[in-house]
N, C-alpha and C positions, 0 to 999 in steps of 0.2 A: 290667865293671860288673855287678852282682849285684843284680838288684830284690828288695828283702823280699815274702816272702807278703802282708803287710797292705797294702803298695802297690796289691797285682793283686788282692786276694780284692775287698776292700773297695770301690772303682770297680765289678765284675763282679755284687757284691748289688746293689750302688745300679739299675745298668742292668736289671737282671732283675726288681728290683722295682718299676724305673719303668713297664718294655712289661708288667708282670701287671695293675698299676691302671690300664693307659693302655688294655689289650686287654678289658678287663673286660667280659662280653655282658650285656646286659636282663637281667633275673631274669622271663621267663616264664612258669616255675611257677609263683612265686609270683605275679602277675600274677590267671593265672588263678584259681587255688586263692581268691583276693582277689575276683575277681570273681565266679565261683558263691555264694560267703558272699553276698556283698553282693545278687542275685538274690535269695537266699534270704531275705534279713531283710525286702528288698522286697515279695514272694510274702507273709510273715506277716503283713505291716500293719503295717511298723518304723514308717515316718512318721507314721502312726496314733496307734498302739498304744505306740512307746514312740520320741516323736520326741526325748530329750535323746539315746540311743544310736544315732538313728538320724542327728540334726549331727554329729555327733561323728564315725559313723563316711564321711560324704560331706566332712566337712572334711579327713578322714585322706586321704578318694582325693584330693584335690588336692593335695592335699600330695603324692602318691604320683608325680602324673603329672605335675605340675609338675617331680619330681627325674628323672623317665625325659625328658620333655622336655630337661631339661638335661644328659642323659646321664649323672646321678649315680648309675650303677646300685646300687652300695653302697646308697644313702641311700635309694634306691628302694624295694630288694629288703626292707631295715627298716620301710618305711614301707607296704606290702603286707601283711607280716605284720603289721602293728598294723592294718590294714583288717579281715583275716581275722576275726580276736581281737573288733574291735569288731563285727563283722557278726554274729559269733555270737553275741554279748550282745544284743544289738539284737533277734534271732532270736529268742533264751530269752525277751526282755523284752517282746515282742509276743505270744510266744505264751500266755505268762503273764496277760496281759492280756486277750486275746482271752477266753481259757478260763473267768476271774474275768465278765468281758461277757456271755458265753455262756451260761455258770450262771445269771444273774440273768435272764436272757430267757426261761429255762428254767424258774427255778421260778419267774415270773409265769405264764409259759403252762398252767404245772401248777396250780397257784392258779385260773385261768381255769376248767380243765378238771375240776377241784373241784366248782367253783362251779357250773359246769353241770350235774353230777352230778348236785350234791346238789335242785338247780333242779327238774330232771326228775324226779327221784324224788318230790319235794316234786307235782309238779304229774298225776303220773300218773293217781292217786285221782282226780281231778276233773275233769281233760281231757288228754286222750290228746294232743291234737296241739300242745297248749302243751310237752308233754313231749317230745315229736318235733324240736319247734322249738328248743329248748334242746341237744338231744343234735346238732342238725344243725353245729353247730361244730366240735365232738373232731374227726373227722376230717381234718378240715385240717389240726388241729394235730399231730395222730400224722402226717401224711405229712409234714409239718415235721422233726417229731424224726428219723424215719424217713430222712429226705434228710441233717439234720445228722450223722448218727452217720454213713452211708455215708461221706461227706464224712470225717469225723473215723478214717474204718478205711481209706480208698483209699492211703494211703503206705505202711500196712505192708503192704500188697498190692502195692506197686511195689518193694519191698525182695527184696533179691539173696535169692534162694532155694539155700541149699546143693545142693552136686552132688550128683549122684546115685551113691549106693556099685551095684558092681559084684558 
């Protein structure tokens, strides 16, 4: 008795392809890679700043951990990468917002600091300390600016610095 190849091959895919989806591990990279994004858009003020991308991307992790809870790695590992994806939108869309928030806090404050200028110069002819009194605000607001702009330069200072050539 003579078994055909297609008897033996075809039982032999089936079994090997049953233990490769049955063995299947977490998708851990993506896990994490999923979770720093999502950190990060947190960090921006996603809920804030741009909370449609920011449901969006927390309904995604439920969905994510709900299919690792069911050991759907497959469906997991997909469902991570669409966390990522939404984390870094959420990210762009906060910071985007923030920056637009920023600006306008910015040129009131400068507006303000105008206005005191022009106050003080206005008042100096006539009485020195009304002029004093006026200019006594700027300050605060330059160390304002002065603290936001650190603030806004401290990540490219935390950014990997090329090696050093030899």
């Amino acid at each position: 008795m003579k078994l055909s190849p297609v008897r033996v091959v075809v039982p032999l895919l089936a079994a090997v392809s049953l233990l490769t989806f049955a063995c299947a591990s977490p998708p851990e990279a993506e896990k994490k890679a999923a979770d720093a994004a999502v950190s990060a858009a947190t960090a921006a003020g996603a809920e804030k700043y741009a909370p449609s991308e920011f449901s969006a991307m927390t309904a995604a992790v439920k969905k994510a951990e709900s299919e690792m809870s069911r050991k759907a790695y497959k469906e997991a590992k997909a469902s991570y990468e669409a966390v990522k994806d939404l984390a870094e939108k959420a990210t762009k869309a906060a910071a985007k917002k923030l920056k637009a928030d920023q600006k306008a806090a910015w040129d009131t404050d400068a507006k303000g600091v105008a206005e005191a200028l022009e106050g003080a110069r206005a008042a100096v002819a006539t009485d020195a300390a009304a002029a004093k009194a006026k200019l006594a605000s700027i300050p605060a607001v330059l160390d304002k600016w002065a603290a936001d702009l650190a603030a806004l330069a401290a990540p490219a200072k935390d950014a990997k610095k090329p090696a050093a050539t030899k």
